[in-house]
MMTF fields as JSON, N, C-alpha, C and O atoms, coordinates in Angstrom:
{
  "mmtfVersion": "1.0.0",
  "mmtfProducer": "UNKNOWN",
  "numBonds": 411,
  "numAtoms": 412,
  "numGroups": 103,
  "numChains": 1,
  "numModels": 1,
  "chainsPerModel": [1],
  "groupsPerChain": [103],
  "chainIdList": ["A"],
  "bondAtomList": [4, 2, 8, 6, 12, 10, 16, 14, 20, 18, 24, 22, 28, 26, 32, 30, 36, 34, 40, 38, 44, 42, 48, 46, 52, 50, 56, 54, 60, 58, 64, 62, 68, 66, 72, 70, 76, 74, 80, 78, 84, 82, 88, 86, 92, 90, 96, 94, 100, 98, 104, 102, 108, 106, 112, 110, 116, 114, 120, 118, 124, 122, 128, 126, 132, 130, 136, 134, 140, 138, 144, 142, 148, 146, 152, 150, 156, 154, 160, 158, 164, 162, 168, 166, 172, 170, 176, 174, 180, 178, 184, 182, 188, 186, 192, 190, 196, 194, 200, 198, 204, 202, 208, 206, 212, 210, 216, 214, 220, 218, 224, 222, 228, 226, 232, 230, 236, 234, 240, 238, 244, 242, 248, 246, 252, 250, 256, 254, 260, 258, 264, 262, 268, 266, 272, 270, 276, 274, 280, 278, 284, 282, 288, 286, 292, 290, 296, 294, 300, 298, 304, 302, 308, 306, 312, 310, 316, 314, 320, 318, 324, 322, 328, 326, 332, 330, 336, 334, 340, 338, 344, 342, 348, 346, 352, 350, 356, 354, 360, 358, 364, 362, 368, 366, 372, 370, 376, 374, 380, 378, 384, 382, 388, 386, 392, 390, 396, 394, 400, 398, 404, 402, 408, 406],
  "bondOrderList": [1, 1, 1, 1, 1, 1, 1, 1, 1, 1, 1, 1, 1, 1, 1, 1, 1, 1, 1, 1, 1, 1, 1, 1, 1, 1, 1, 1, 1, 1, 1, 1, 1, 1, 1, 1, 1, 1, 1, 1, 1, 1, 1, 1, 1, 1, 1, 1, 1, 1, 1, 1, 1, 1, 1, 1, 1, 1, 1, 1, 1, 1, 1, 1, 1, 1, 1, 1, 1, 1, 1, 1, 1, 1, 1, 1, 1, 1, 1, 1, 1, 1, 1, 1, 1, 1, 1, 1, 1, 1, 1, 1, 1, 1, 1, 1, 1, 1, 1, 1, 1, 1],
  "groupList": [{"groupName": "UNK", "atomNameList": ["N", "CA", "C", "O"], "elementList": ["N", "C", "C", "O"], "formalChargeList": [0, 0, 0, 0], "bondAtomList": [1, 0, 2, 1, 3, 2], "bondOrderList": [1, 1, 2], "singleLetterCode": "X", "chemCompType": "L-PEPTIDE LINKING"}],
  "groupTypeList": [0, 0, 0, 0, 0, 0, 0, 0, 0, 0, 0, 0, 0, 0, 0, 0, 0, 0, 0, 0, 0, 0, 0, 0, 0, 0, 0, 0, 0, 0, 0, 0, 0, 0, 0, 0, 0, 0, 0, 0, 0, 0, 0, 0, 0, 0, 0, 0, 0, 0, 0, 0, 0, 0, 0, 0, 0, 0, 0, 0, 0, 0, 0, 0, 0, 0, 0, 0, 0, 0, 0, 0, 0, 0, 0, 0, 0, 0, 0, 0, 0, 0, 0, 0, 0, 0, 0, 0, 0, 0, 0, 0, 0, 0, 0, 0, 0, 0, 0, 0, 0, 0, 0],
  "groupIdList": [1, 2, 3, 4, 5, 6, 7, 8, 9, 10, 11, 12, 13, 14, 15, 16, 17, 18, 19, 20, 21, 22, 23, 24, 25, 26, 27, 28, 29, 30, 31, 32, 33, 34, 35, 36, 37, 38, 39, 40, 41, 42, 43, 44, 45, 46, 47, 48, 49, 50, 51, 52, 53, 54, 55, 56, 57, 58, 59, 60, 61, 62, 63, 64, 65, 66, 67, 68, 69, 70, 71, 72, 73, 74, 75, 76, 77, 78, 79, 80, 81, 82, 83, 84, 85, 86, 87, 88, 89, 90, 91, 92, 93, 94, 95, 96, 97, 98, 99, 100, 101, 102, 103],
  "secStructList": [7, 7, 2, 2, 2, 2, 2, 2, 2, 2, 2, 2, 2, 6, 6, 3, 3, 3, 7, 1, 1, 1, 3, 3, 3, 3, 1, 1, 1, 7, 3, 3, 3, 3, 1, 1, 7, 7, 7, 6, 6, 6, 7, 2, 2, 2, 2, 2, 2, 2, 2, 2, 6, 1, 7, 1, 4, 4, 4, 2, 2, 2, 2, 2, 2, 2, 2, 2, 6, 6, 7, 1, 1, 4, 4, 4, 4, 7, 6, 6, 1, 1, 7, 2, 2, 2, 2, 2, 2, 2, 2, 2, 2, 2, 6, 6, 7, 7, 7, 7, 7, 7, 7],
  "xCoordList": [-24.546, -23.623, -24.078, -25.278, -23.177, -23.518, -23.779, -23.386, -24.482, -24.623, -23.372, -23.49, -22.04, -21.318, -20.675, -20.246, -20.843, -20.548, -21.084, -20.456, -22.803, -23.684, -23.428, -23.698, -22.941, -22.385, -21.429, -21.176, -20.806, -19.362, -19.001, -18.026, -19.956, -19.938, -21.04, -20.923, -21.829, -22.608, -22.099, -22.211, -21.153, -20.606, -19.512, -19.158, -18.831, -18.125, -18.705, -18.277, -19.803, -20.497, -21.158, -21.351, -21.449, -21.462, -20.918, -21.484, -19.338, -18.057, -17.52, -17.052, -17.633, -16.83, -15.866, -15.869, -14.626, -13.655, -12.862, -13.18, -12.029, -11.128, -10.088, -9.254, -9.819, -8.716, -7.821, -8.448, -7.048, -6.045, -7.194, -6.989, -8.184, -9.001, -10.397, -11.001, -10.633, -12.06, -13.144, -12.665, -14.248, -14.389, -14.752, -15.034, -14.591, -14.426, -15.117, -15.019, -16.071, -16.931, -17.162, -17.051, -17.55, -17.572, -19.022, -19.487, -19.519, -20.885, -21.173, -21.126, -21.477, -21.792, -20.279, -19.956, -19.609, -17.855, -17.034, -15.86, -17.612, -17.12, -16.313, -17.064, -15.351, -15.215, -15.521, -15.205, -16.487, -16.678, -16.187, -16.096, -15.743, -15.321, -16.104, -16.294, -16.425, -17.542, -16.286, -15.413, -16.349, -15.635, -16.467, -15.929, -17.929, -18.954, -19.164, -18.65, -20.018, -20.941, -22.119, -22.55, -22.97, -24.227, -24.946, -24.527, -26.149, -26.638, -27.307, -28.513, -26.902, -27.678, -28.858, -30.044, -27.946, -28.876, -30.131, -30.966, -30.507, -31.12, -32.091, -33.303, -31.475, -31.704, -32.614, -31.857, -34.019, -34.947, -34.396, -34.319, -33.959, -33.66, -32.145, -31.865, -31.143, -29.66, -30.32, -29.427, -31.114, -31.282, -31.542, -31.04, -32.441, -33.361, -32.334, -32.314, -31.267, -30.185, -29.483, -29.205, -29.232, -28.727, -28.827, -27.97, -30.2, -31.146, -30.678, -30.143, -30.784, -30.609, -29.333, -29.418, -28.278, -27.158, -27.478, -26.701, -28.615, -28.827, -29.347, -30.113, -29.143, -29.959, -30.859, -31.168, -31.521, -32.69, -33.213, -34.053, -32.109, -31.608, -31.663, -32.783, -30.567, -30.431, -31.775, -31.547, -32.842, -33.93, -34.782, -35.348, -35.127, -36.009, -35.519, -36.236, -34.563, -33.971, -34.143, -34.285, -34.221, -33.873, -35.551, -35.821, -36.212, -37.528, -38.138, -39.344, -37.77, -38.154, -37.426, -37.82, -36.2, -35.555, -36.342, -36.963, -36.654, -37.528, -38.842, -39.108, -39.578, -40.961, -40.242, -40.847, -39.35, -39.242, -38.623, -38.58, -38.216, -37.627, -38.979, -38.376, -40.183, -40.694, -42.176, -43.213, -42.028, -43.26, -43.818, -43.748, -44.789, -46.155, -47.011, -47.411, -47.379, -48.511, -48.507, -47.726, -49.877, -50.096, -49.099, -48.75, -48.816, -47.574, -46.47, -45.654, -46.249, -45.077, -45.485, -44.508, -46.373, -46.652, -46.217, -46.358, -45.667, -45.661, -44.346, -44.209, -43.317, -42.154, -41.867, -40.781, -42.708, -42.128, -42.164, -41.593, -43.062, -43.213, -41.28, -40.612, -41.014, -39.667, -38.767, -38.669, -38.301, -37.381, -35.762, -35.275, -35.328, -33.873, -33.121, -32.652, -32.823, -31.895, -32.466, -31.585, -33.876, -34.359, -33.657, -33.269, -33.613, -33.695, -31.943, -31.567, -31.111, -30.016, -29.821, -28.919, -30.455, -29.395, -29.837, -29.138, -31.209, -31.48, -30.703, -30.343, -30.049, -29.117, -27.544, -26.659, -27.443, -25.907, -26.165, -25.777, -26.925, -27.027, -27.525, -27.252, -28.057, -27.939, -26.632, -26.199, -26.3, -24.479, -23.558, -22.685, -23.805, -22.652, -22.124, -21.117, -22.919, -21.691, -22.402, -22.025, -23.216, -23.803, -22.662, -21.969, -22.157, -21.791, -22.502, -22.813, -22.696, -23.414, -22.408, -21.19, -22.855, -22.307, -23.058, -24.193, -22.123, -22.087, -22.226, -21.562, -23.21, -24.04, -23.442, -23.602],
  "yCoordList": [-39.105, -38.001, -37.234, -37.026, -36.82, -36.019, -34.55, -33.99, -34.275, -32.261, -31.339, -30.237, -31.897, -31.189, -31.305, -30.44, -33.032, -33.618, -32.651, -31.883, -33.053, -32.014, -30.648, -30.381, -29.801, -28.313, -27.863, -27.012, -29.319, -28.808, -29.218, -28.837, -30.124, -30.658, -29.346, -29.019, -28.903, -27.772, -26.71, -26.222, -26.345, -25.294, -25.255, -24.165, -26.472, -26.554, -26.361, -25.843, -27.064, -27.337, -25.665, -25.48, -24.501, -23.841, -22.951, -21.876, -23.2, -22.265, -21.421, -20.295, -22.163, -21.948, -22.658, -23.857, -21.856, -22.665, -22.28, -21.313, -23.16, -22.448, -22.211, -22.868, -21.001, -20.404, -19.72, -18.744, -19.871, -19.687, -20.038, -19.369, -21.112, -21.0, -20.138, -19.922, -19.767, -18.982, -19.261, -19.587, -19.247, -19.927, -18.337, -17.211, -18.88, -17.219, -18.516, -19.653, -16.682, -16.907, -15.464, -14.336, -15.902, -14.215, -13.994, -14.651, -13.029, -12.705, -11.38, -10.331, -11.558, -10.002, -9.232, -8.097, -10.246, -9.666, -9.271, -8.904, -9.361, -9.22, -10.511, -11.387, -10.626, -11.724, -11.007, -9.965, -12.434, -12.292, -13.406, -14.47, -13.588, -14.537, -14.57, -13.662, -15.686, -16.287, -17.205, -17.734, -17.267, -18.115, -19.707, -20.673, -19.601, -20.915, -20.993, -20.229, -21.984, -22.423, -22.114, -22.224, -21.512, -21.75, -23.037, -24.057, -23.046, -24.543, -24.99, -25.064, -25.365, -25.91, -27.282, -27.478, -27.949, -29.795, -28.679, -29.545, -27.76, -27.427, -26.115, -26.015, -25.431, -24.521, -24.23, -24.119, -24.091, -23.879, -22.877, -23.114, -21.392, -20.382, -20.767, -20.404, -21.498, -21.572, -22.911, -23.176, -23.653, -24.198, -23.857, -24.399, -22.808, -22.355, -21.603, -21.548, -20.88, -20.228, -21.265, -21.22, -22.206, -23.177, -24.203, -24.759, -24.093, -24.778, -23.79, -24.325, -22.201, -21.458, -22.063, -21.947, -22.625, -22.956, -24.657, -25.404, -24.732, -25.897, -25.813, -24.86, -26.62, -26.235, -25.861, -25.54, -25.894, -26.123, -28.537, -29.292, -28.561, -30.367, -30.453, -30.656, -30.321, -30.658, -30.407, -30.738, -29.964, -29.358, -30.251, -30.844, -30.611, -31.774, -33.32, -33.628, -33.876, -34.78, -34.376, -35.305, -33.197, -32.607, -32.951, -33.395, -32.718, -32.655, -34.353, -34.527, -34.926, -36.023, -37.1, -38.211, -36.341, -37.396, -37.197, -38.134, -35.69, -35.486, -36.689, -37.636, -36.398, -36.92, -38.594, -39.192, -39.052, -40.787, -40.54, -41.414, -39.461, -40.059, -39.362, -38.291, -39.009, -38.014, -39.41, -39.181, -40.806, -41.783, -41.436, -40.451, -42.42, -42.904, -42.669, -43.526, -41.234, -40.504, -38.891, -38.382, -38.391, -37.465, -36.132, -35.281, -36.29, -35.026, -35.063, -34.147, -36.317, -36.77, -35.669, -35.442, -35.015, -34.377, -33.083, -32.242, -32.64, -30.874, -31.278, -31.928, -30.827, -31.367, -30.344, -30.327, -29.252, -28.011, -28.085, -27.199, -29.504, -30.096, -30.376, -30.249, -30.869, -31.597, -30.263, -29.038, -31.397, -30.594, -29.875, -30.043, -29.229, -28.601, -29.808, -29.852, -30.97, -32.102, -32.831, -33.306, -33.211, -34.166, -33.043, -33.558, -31.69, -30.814, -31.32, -31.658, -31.225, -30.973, -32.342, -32.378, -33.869, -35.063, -35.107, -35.595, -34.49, -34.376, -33.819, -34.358, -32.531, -31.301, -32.203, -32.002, -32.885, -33.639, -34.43, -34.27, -35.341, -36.606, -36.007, -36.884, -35.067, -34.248, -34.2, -34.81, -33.499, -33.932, -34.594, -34.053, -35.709, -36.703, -36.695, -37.345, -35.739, -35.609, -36.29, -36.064, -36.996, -37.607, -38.447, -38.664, -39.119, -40.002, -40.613, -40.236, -41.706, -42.904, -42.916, -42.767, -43.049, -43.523, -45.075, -45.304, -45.705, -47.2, -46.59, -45.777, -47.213, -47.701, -48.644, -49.142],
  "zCoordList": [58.166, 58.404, 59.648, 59.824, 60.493, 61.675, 60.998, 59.975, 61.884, 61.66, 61.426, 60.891, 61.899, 61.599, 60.001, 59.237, 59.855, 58.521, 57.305, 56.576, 57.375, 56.927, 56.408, 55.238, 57.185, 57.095, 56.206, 55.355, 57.099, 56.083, 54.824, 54.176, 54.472, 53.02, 52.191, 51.01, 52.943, 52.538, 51.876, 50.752, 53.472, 53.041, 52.144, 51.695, 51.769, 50.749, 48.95, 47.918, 49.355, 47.906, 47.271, 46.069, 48.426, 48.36, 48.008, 47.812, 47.783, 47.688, 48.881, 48.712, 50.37, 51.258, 51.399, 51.119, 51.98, 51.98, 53.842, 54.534, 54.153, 54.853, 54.816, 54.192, 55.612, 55.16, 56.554, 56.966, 57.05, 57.851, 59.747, 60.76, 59.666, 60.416, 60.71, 61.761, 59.427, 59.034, 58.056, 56.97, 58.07, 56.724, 55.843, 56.251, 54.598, 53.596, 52.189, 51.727, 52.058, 50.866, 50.125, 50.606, 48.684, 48.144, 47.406, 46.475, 48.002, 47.732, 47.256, 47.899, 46.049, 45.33, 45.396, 45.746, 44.958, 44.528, 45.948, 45.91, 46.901, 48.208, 49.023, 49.453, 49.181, 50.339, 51.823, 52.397, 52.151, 53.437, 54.469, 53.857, 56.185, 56.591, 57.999, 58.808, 58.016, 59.37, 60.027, 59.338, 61.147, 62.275, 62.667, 63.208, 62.199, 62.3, 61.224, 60.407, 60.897, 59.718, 60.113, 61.261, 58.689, 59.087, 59.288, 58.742, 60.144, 60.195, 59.357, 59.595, 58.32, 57.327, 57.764, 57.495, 58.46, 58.834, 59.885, 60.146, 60.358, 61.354, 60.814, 61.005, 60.304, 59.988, 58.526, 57.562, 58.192, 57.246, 56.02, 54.815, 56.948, 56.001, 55.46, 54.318, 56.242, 55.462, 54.69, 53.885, 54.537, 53.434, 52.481, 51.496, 52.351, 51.33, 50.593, 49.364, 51.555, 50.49, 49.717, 48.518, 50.557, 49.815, 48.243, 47.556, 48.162, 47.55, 46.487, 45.516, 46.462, 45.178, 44.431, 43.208, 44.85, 44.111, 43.225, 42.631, 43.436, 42.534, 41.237, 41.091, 40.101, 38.347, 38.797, 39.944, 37.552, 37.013, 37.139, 37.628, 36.402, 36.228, 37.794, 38.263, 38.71, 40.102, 41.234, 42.398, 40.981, 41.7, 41.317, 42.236, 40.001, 39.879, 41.069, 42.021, 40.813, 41.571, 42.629, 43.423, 43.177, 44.568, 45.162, 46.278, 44.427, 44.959, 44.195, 44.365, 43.814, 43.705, 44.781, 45.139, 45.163, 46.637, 47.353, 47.853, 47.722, 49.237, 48.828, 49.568, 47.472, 47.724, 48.237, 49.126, 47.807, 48.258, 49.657, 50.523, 49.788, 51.887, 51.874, 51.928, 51.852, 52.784, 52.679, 53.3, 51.804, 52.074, 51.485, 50.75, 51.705, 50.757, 51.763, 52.551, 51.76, 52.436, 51.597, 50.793, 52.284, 51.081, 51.268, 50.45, 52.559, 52.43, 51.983, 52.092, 51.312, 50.322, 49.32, 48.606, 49.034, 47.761, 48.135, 47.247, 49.327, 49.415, 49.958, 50.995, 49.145, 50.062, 50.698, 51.276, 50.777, 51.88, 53.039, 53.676, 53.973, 55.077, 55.6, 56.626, 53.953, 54.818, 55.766, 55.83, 56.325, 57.556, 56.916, 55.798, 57.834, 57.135, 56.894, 55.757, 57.755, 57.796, 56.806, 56.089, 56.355, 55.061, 53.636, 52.588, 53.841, 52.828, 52.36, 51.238, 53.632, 53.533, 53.126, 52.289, 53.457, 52.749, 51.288, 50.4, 51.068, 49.621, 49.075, 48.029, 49.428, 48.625, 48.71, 47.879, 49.491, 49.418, 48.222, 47.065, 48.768, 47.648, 46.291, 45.472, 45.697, 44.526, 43.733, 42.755, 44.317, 43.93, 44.8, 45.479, 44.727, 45.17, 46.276, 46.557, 47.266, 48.829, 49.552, 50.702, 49.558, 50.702, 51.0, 50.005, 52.342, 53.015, 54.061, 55.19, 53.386, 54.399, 56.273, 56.17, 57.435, 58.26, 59.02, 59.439, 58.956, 59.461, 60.871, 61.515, 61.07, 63.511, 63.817, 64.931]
}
């Protein structure tokens, strides 16, 4: 998936949506509307918000994907090494949004 792919499956899974060309989300009973996405594939801290919308169930998997993309070396064991883009295909493929792209 490209970075933009990434985002926007993010920001969907998140409960953004668009709406007349904006994206709108509601936080603490508020709607709010951003004109971008945050960068999730790039970005450490819009992951980490991200990451809060997963179980308890979905976080185990989440951190057992990173340890298998992150190898058979010992920093496979701290998956806080991984990057925003390893964080983010883990958090797709958690629930089902990953899309493979064919090279």
């Amino acid at each position: 998936m490209t970075n933009e792919q990434i985002n926007a499956a993010i920001a969907e899974a998140c409960g953004w949506s668009m709406e007349d060309g904006v994206w709108v989300w509601t936080a603490d009973g508020i709607d709010c509307t951003y004109y971008e996405l945050w960068d999730w594939a790039n970005d450490l801290n819009a992951m980490h918000e991200a990451e809060k919308a997963l179980t308890d169930a979905q976080c185990v998997f989440f951190r057992t994907y990173l340890r298998e993309q992150l190898g058979p070396h010992p920093a496979s064991l701290y998956v806080w090494h991984a990057t925003a883009r390893e964080r983010a295909e883990a958090f797709l493929r958690v629930l089902g949004k990953w899309e493979e792209v064919a090279e």
